[in-house]
Every structure is written in C-alpha cells, then in structure tokens.
C-alpha positions in Angstrom: -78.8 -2.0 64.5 -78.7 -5.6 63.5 -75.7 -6.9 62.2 -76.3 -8.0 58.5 -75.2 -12.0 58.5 -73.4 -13.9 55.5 -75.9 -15.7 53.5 -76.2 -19.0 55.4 -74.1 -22.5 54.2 -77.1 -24.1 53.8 -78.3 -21.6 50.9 -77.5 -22.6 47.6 -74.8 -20.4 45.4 -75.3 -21.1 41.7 -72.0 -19.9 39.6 -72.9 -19.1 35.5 -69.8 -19.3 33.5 -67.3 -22.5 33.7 -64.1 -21.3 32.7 -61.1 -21.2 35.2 -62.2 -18.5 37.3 -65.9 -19.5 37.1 -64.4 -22.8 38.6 -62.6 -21.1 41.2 -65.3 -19.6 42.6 -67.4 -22.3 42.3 -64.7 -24.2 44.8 -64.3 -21.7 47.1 -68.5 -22.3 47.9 -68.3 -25.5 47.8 -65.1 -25.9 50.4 -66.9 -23.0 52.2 -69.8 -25.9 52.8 -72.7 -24.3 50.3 -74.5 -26.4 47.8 -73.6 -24.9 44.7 -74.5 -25.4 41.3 -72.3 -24.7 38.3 -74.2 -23.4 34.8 -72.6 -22.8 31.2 -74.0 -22.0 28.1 -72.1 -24.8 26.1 -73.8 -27.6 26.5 -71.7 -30.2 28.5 -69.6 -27.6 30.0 -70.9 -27.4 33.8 -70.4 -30.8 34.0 -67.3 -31.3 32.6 -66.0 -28.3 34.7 -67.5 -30.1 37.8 -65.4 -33.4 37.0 -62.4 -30.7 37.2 -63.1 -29.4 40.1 -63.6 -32.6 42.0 -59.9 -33.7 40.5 -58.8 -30.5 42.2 -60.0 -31.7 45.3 -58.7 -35.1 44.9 -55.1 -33.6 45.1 -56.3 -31.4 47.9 -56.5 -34.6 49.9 -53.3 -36.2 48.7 -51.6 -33.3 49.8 -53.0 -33.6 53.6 -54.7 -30.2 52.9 -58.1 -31.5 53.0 -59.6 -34.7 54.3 -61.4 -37.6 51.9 -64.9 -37.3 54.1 -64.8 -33.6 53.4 -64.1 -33.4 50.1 -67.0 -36.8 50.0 -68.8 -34.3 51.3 -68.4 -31.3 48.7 -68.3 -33.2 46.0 -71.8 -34.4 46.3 -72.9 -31.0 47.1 -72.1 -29.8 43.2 -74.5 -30.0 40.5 -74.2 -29.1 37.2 -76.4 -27.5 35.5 -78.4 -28.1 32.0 -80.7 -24.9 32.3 -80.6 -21.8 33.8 -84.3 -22.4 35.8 -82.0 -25.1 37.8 -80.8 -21.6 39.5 -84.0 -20.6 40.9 -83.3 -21.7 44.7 -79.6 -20.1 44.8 -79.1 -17.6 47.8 -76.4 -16.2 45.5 -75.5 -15.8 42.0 -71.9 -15.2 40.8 -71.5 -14.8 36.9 -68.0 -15.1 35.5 -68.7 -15.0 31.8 -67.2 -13.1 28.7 -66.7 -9.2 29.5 -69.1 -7.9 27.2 -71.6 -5.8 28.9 -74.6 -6.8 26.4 -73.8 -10.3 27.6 -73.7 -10.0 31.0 -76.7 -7.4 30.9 -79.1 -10.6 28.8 -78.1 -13.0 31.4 -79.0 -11.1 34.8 -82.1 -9.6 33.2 -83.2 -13.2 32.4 -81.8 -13.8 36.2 -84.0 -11.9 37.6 -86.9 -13.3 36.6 -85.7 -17.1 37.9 -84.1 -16.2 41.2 -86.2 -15.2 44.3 -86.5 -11.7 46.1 -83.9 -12.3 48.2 -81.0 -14.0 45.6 -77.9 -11.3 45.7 -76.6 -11.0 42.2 -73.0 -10.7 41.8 -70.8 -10.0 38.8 -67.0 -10.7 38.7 -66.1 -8.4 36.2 -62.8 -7.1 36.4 -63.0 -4.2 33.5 -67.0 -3.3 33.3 -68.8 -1.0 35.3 -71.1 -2.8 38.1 -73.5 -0.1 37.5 -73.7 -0.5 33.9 -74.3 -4.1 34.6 -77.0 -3.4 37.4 -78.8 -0.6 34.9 -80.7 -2.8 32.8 -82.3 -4.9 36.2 -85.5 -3.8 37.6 -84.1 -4.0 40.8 -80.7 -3.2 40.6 -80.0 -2.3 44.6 -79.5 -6.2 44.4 -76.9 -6.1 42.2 -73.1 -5.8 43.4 -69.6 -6.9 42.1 -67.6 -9.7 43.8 -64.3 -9.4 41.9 -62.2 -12.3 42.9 -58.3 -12.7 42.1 -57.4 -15.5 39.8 -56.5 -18.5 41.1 -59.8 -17.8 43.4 -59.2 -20.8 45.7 -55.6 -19.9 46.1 -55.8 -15.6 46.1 -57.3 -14.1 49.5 -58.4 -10.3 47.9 -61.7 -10.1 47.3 -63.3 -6.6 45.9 -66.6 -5.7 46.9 -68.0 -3.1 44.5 -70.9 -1.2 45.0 -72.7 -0.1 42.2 -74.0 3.6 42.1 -77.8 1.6 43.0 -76.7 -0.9 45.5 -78.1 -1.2 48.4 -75.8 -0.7 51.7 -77.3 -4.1 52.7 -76.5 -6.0 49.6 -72.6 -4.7 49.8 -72.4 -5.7 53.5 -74.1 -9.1 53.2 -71.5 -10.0 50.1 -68.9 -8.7 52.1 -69.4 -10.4 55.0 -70.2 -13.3 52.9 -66.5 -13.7 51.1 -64.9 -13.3 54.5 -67.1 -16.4 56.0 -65.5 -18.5 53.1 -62.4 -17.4 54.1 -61.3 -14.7 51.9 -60.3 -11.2 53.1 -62.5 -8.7 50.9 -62.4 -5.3 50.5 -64.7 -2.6 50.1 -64.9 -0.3 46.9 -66.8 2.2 45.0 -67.8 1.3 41.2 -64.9 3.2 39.8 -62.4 2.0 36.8 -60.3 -0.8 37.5 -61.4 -1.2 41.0 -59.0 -0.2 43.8 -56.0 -2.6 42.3 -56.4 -2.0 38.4 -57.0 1.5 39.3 -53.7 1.9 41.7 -51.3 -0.5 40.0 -51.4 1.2 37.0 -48.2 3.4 37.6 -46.2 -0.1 38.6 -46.4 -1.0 34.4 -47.1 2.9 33.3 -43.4 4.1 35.1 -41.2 0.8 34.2 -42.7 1.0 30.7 -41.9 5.4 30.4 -38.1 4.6 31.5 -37.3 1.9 29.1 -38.8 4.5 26.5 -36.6 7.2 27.7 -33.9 5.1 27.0 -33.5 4.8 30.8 -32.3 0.9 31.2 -33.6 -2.2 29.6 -36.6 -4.5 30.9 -34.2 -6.8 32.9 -32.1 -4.2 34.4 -36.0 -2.5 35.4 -37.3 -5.5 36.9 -34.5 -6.3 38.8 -34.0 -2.9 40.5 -37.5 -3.0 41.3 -37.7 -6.1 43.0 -34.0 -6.1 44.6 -34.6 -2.7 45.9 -38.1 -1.9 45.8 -38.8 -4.8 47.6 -41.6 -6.0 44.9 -42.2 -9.6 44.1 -41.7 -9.6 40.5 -41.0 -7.1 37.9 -43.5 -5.2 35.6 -41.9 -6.9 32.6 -41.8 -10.4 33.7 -45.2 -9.9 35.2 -47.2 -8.8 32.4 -45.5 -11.5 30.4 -47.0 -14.1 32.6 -50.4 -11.8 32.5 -50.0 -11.4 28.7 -49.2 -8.3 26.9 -52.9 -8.1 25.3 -54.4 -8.7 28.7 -52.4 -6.1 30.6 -53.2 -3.6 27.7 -56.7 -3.9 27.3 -56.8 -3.3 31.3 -54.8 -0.1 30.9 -56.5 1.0 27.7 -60.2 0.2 29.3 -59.0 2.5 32.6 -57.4 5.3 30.4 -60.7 5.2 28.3 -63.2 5.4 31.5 -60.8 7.9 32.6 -61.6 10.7 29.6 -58.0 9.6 28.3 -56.3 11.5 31.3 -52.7 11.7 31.0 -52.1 9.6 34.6 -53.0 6.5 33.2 -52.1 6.9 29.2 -50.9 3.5 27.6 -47.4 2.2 26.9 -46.6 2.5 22.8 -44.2 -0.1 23.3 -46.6 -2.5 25.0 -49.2 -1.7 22.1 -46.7 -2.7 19.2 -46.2 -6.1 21.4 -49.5 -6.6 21.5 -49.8 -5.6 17.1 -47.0 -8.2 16.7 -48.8 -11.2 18.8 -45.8 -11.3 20.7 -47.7 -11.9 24.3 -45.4 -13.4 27.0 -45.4 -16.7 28.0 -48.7 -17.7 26.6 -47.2 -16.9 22.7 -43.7 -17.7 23.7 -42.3 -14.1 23.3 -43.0 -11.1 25.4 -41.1 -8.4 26.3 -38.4 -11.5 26.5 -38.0 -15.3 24.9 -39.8 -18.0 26.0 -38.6 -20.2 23.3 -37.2 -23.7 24.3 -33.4 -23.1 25.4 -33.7 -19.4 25.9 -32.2 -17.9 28.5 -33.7 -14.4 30.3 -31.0 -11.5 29.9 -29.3 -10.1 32.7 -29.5 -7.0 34.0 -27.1 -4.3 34.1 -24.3 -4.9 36.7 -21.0 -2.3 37.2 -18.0 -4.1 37.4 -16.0 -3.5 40.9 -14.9 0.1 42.1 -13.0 1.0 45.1 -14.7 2.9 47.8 -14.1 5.8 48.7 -12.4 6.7 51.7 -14.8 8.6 53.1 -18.4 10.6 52.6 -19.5 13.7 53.8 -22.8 14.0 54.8 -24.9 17.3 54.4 -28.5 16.8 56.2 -30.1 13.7 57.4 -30.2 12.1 53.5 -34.5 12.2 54.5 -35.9 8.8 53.5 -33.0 7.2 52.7 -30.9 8.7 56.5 -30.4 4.4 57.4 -27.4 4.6 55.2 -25.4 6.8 56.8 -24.9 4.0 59.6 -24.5 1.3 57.2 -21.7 3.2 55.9 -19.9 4.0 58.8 -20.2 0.2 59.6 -18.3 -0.3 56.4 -15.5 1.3 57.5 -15.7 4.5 55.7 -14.9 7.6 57.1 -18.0 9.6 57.6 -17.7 13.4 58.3 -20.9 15.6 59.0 -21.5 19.1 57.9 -24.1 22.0 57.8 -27.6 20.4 57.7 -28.5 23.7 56.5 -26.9 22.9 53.0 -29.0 20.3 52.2 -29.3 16.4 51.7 -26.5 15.0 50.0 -23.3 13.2 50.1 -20.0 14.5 49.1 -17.6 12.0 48.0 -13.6 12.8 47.7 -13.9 13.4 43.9 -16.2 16.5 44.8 -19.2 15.3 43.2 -22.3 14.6 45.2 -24.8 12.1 45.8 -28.4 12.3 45.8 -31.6 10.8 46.2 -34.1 10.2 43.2 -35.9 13.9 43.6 -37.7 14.0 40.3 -34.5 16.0 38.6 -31.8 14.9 36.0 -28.3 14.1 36.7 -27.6 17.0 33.5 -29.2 19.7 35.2 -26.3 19.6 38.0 -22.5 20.1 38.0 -21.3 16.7 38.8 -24.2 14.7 40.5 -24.8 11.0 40.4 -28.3 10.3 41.9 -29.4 6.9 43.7 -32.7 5.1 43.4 -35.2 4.8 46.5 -34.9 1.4 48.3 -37.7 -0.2 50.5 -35.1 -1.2 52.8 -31.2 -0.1 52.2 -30.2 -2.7 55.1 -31.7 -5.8 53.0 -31.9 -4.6 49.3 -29.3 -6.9 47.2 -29.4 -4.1 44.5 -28.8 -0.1 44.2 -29.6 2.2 40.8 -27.6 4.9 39.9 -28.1 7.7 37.1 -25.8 10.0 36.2 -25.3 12.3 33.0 -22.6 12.1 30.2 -21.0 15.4 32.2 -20.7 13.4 35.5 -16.6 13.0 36.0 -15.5 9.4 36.0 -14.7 9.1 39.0 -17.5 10.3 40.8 -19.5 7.3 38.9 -16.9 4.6 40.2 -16.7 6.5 43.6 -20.5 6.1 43.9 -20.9 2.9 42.7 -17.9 1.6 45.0 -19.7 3.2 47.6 -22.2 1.1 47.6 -20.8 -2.7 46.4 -19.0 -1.9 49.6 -22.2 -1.8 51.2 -22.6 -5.1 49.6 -25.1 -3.9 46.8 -24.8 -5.1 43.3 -25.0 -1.4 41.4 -26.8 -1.1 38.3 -25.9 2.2 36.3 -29.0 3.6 34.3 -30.0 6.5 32.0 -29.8 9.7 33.6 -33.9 9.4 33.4 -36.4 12.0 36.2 -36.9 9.9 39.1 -35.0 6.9 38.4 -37.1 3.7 38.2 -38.6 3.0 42.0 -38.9 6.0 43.5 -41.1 7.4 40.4 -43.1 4.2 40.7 -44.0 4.6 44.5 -44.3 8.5 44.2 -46.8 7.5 41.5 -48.6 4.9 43.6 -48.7 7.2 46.6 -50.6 9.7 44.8 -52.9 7.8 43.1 -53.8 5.8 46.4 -54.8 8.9 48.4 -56.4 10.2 45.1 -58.4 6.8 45.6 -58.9 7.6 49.1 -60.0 10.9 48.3 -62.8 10.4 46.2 -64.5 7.8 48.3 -63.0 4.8 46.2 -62.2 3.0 49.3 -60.1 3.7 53.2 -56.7 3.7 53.3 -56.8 0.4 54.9 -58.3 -1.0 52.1 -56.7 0.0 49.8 -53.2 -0.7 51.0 -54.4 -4.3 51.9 -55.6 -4.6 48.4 -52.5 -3.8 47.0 -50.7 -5.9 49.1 -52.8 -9.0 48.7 -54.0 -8.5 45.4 -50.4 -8.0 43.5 -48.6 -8.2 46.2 -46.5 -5.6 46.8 -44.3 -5.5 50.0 -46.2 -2.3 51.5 -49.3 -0.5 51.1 -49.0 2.7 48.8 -51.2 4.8 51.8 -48.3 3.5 54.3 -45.0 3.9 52.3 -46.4 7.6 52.0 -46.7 8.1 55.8 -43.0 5.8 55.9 -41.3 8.3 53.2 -42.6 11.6 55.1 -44.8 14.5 53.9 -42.6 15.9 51.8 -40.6 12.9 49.4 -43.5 12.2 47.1 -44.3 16.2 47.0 -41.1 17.1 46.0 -40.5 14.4 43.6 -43.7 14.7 41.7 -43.3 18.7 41.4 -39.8 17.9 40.3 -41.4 15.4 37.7 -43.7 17.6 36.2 -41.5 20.5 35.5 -39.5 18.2 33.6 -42.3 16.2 32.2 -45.0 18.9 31.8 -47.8 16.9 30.4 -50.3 16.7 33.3 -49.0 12.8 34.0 -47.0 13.8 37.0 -49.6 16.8 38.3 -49.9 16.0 42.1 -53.2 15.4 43.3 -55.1 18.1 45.7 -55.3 14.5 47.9 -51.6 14.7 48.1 -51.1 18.4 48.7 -53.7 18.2 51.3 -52.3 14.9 53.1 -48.9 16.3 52.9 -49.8 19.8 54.2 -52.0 18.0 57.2 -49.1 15.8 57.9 -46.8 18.3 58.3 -48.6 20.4 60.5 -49.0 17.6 62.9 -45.3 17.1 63.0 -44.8 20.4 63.7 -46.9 20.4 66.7 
C-alpha cells in the first residue's frame, strides 16, 4: 500500500478566520514553507492580521530563532485575502472562526464550491462536533478537524479528528501533514472535547468538588497538586488564566454532549464566577485577585512537629512503598510487621497512617491519611486529612513525620480521596474509558495529555505505574461514599485491571 504523503509545500493552504489562533496557524504554514493566504470576513482584517504576523517574525529573527532571508522568504509567501474565490487554488483549508455550527456549516458549504476536488477541509473547532460540521457538505469524507493548541506556533499537540464520514485518507494525509510542519499530532475519534477536553475534565471537576466539600481552599488545592502531583499549574490558577467562562462553557458543552452524565457534571462554584463576571486574569478577579498590589494567598502550611521516633510498617505501603527508605534514611526507626495486616504505618501514638484509598479519616479509629505523590523523593509538599476524632498527637506525629522528610505538610478536610489521588484515579479511568471506545490508543492519548496541558505523565501510564489495583480500590471506595454514578468505575477499568493482574500473576 502506498504511503499517503503530506500535502506538498508548494500547495497553497488558505486560513479563514484572523483572530489569534487563525494567525497561529496561518504561521505555522508559512514557516513550514507553504504559500498561504489568510481570509476574514471584516473587511481589512486579513491584512492587518498579516502585518502581525510578519512583526512576529521580525522578533523571531532578533531572537537568533530564525534567519532574515527566511523569514524574506515567508513573508512574501502571505497574501491576504479580499474574497473568499482568492481560496480556490489552496491544497488546504483551515477555518478558525466563531464556534457556531450555523457559521461554520455557511462557510464550508460555500467552500466547497470554490475549492478543487482534491482541497482537504479542516475545522479547528475545539467544542463542535466535526461531523456536524462535515453533515451539511456534499462530500463530507473530505472533511476532518485539525484542532491546534493555542499559541499554535509555540504548542506541539495537534488533534486529528475524524468525523463519522471521513475518509481514512483524508485523516492520514492531515495527519501526516501537521507532523511535516513540525507539530506532533494525534489521532482521535469525533467524540466531545476531543481526547484532552474529554480527559482533563476530572483535573478542574475533582479540585473544584473538594473545595466544595469544604476540603481546603484554592491555594492550598493548587499547591498540593503541583508540589506533589507533579502538575505544572493548578486547576485554580489555570482556569483563571483560561477564564472562568471559557473553562465552563468547555465543561458544560462536554456534560451536555454527554446526556448530562454525572462524570463530567459542572462546578456550581465555577458557574456563580462566571454569573458574577469575575473571570481570572482577563476581568481581574477569578477564583483569586488580580487587582494591582494584590497578592495570591498562601496555602495551608502546619507549623513544625517532632518526628516520631519510629514507624511501624504493615505491608509494602503499595504505590507509595519508596517511602519506607526515605524514612529510614531520616533516621527514624523503622520496624516491619505482618504484611498480612495490611498497608499502613503505625506511629508511637498508636494511630495509623494511610494512603488516600477513597475512605474518610471518620470512618476509622484514629487514622490520618496521606495524599498520593508523583514522586515522594522530589515532591516539596505532602497532604494530610484526618477527622475531628483523630488524637492530637497522631496529627503532629504524622505531619512531623514527614517535614522530617523535608516536605512542607498541608493539613486538609478529612474529604474521600484527598485532592491528587482522586484527580489521577479520575483521569485513569476516563483515559482507558477513552481507550476503550475507540477515542484514540493509549499512546495517544497519554501524549496528548502530556503535551497538550501538560501534565508530568500520561493518565494510561500512571495507571500501569500505580498497579492494577490503586485506582480500583479507590474509585469503589469513592462511590460508596459518594453514590451518585460520578465515581462508577468504568468496565475499561475493571477489565484493564483484571487483565493486568492476571499477567502478574503468571
């Protein structure tokens, strides 16, 4: 079989819309070598957008990243626009115009009729179905989404979404087209939100749920998920730069296509942000103040405990066994007992010490439970939760514990699941859900995730990292204490966990 080529340099990609993404994609073709030509329905537009992008490139070449004959070069391969018959020798057309599907349905109808045979039509909706799109086109197996990450020339992700009537050829010649400029795409199905607005949702749904459960506030939330989750920024802080109405329409429109499924429901509290204008940075108050001389709150730090003198150890502590070393290289005692009895620490006040398993501090005599970490060794940062009835001293013994591992401890609400391990049980599921249901591989997904919103592992391989049974045994925890279908584990993850652990056990 002949491999299907990227559409050649020398073919002309036109790009309708010239707002900022629409001029992001516009650079990446032209940098890539194409001719491209740049349309907008306000008049004046395209060619004001082009004098942009050629500024762009100016500062490409004052900072060494590009030289002045190539950028020469590119800039007198773009041409604006006045008409949309200007587009009739483009190779490829990529619209990034309002997300209205009427709109975007008028414009690739009259599309068609300009463009030849051969022109792939491309949409960069982020929230719309591709096959709605596609169903108002006479020849629709033409038709597929190239969903770029904003800034385009910056971003590497690329999503490649195939319609319900796209052709196989169509999907592999965009494809292979976004990785000839240089991009790293990824291969989807036409489902809501994509692979990343579809698997990210649980990273805003789970920090939102424990700040409404009272669990700990939005800085104490961020920071535990970035100093020991290992993500770049917190959910709070991120959809503030996002904006509040942005991040909520995405959730609402995936909850919506969804059939209003209880896995992706919306956050109340982000909804009366988004009532009172208050929309992160863009409005100058988000879920925090952006208002000249503010300063961002702090997150929840214990003061300084003593250790304890030593631990007793009961099993191998599962995903989080690396700390039992770490200990020991503290210079705390460490004595082992009975694996049989299960995974825990003992500390001298006779309480215990547990990892996040989907159950409250309450429903246990004297246990104080501690978050999941990416990586105990490098995170800066521990949760714990415990319940009013948790003995004082099996609070300070725990959290001494662990500033003698030289963690900074932040004491939350004695909330299922803590704050990271509920996020990445969440993710997990939803990613081999994804998988499932022919959404996209594994591979694809995890590099999505990581490229697209970068987070410091794929949700597919902290599942295989974390072991058959964590994310299990968390969820089922979850949703006996939160029976509202949000935390039902997928037949994706039952079957992955169940094949998984067969394969140890041989």
């Amino acid at each position: 079989m002949t491999a299907i080529e990227p559409i050649d340099e020398s073919r002309t990609v036109a790009v309708v819309g010239a707002g900022t993404m629409g001029q992001g994609i516009a650079q990446v073709a032209l940098v890539a070598g194409h001719p491209v030509r740049l349309y907008d329905a306000v008049p004046g537009q395209a060619a004001q957008a082009a004098e942009a992008i050629g500024a762009r490139l100016d500062r490409l070449v004052e900072k060494g990243r590009m030289d002045a004959a190539r950028r020469d070069a590119a800039r007198a391969r773009l041409y604006p626009a006045a008409d949309r018959a200007e587009l009739a020798d483009a190779a490829l057309v990529v619209e990034a115009v309002l997300e209205q599907l009427a709109v975007k349905q008028e414009l690739f109808t009259a599309l068609e009729k300009i463009v030849a045979d051969d022109c792939v039509l491309a949409t960069n909706t982020s929230s719309l179905s591709v096959t709605a799109v596609a169903g108002a086109l006479e020849r629709p197996g033409r038709f597929v989404g190239l969903h770029f990450f904003n800034p385009a020339p910056l971003l590497p992700l690329v999503e490649v979404v195939s319609g319900h009537a796209t052709d196989e050829e169509t999907a592999t010649r965009a494809w292979a087209t976004a990785a000839a400029w240089g991009k790293t795409p990824v291969r989807c199905a036409d489902t809501p939100g994509f692979i990343v607005n579809r698997v990210a949702r649980p990273f805003y749904a789970e920090a939102f749920a424990v700040y409404e459960e009272q669990g700990a506030d939005p800085a104490t939330i961020d920071a535990v998920l970035k100093e020991s989750g290992g993500f770049r920024m917190g959910p709070f802080e991120l959809t503030d730069l996002i904006g509040q109405d942005v991040n909520e329409a995405v959730t609402r429109s995936v909850w919506e296509s969804f059939f209003h499924s209880p896995k992706f429901l919306p956050s109340l509290t982000q909804r009366r942000l988004v009532e009172a204008r208050r929309l992160g940075r863009k409005s100058g108050h988000g879920w925090f103040s952006y208002a000249e001389g503010a300063t961002k709150p702090a997150p929840h730090t214990a003061e300084p405990a003593d250790a304890p003198e030593y631990v007793v150890v009961e099993g191998d502590l599962g995903a989080a066994g690396e700390l039992i070393a770490m200990i020991s290289d503290a210079g705390i005692m460490v004595r082992h007992e009975d694996e049989d009895k299960g995974t825990r620490l003992l500390l001298p006040s006779g309480g215990q010490l547990v990892l996040a398993d989907g159950q409250t501090s309450a429903e246990f005599r004297d246990v104080v439970y501690f978050d999941l970490a990416l990586d105990y060794r490098s995170a800066t940062r521990i949760a714990l939760s415990a319940a009013d009835s948790v003995q004082e001293q099996t609070l300070k013994q725990a959290t001494g514990l662990f500033q003698a591992l030289g963690k900074q401890v932040s004491v939350i609400g004695d909330v299922p699941g803590m704050i990271v391990a509920r996020t990445v049980a969440m993710l997990g599921d939803l990613a081999l859900d994804a998988v499932a249901k022919g959404v996209a591989t594994a591979e694809d997904i995890d590099t999505a995730m990581r490229l697209g919103v970068n987070y410091p592992l794929g949700p597919v391989e902290w599942n295989a990292k974390l072991g058959p049974d964590w994310a299990w045994e968390l969820l089922g925890n979850l949703h006996e204490s939160v029976p509202t279908g949000r935390y039902a584990r997928s037949l994706a993850l039952h079957q992955w966990s169940y094949e998984t652990s067969q394969e140890d056990a041989s």
